[in-house]
N, C-alpha and C positions, 0 to 999 in steps of 0.2 A: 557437401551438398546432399541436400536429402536423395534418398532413392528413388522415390515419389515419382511414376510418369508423368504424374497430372503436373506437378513440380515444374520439374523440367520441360515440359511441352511448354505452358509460362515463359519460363526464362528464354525459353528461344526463339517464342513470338517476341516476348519483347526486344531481345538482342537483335532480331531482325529487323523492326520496327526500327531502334534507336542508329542500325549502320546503316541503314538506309538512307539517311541524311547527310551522311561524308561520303568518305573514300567510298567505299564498298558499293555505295550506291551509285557514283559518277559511272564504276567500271563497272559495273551490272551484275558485281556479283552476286549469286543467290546461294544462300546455303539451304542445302537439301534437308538432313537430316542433324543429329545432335544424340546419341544414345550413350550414355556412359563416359567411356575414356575415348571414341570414336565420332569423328563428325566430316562429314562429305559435302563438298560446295560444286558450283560449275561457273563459269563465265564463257560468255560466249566472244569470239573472236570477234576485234571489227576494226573500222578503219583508224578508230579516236585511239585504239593501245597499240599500235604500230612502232615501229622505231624506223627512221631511214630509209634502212636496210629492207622494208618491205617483208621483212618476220615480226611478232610479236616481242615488244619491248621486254624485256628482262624482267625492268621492276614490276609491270601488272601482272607476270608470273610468280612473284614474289609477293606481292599484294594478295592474290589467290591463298596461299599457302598458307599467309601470315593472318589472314584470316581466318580459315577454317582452324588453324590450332588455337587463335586467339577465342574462338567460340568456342573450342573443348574446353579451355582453362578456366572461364567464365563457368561451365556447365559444372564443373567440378567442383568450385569455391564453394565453401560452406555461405548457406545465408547471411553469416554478420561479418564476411570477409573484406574487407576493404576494396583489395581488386590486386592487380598484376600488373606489372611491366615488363615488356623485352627489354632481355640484359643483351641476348646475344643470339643473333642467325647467321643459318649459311644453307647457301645454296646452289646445287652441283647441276650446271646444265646442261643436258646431255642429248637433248633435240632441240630441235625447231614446230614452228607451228604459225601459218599464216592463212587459217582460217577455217571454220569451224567452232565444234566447242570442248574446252578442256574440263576434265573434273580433278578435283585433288581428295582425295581421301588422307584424314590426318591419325594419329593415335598417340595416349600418353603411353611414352617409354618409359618414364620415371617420374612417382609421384613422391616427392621430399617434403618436410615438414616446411621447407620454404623454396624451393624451387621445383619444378614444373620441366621436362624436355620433352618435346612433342617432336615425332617424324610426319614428313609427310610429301607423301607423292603426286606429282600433276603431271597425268596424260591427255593424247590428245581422243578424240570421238574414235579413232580407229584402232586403241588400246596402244598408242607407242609410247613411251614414257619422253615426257618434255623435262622435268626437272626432281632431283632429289630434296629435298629442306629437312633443316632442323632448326629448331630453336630452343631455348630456355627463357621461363618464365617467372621474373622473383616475385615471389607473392607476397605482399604486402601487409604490414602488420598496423595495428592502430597506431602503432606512435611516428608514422611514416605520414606522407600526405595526406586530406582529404581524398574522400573519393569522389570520381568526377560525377557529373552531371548525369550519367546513364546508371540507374538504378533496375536492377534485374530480380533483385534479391526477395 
């Protein structure tokens, strides 16, 4: 991707723009920022991501996560890149969190001529750590699928 702030400022309105219509948008996430290999989102806690149990559901902390990395991978694709898929996540839960707002800070750990591994941490408003994540991201070549509907490039 180009180095370009002006660039990249673009592609993150629009990435915002375009998640704002799915997932991303139901759970209220909002991504902060997007610079580089690094991008920071926040959701705030409520009643609709709940699980049972009266803690925050697992998967909207997973959801979190798996967005702010999915917006770094995005941010880093060159212009005439087709796009990425998760091949593979995991994620270590090591608090709770029933209300408030959590942030997740993401970063690329390794950037491969076709894959992508992104870390990234989600705490809660008072700095404790809710969850560890990792992912890998196969980046997709032309003779692989169309790319979808959301054009950023």
């Amino acid at each position: 991707m180009s180095g370009d702030p002006a660039t990249r400022a673009v592609r993150l309105s629009a990435l915002r723009e375009a998640a704002a219509r799915g997932l991303v948008g139901l759970l209220g996430i909002e991504v902060l920022e997007g610079e580089g290999t690094a991008v920071s989102a926040r959701m705030e806690v409520h009643e609709g991501l709940m699980a049972p149990n009266g803690f925050l559901h697992g998967g909207s902390i997973v959801a979190l996560a798996d967005t702010a990395c999915g917006f770094g991978c995005w941010l880093t694709l060159s212009d005439d890149a087709p796009g990425f898929t998760t091949v593979e996540l995991k994620t270590n839960f090591i608090g709770a969190a029933a209300e408030g707002i959590l942030r997740c800070d993401a970063r690329l750990v390794h950037a491969g001529r076709s894959t992508q591994v992104w870390d990234a941490e989600v705490v809660r408003d008072d700095g404790r750590s809710v969850a560890l994540f990792r992912c890998t991201q196969l980046l997709l070549d032309h003779s692989g699928p169309a790319r979808p509907l959301l054009q950023v490039g």
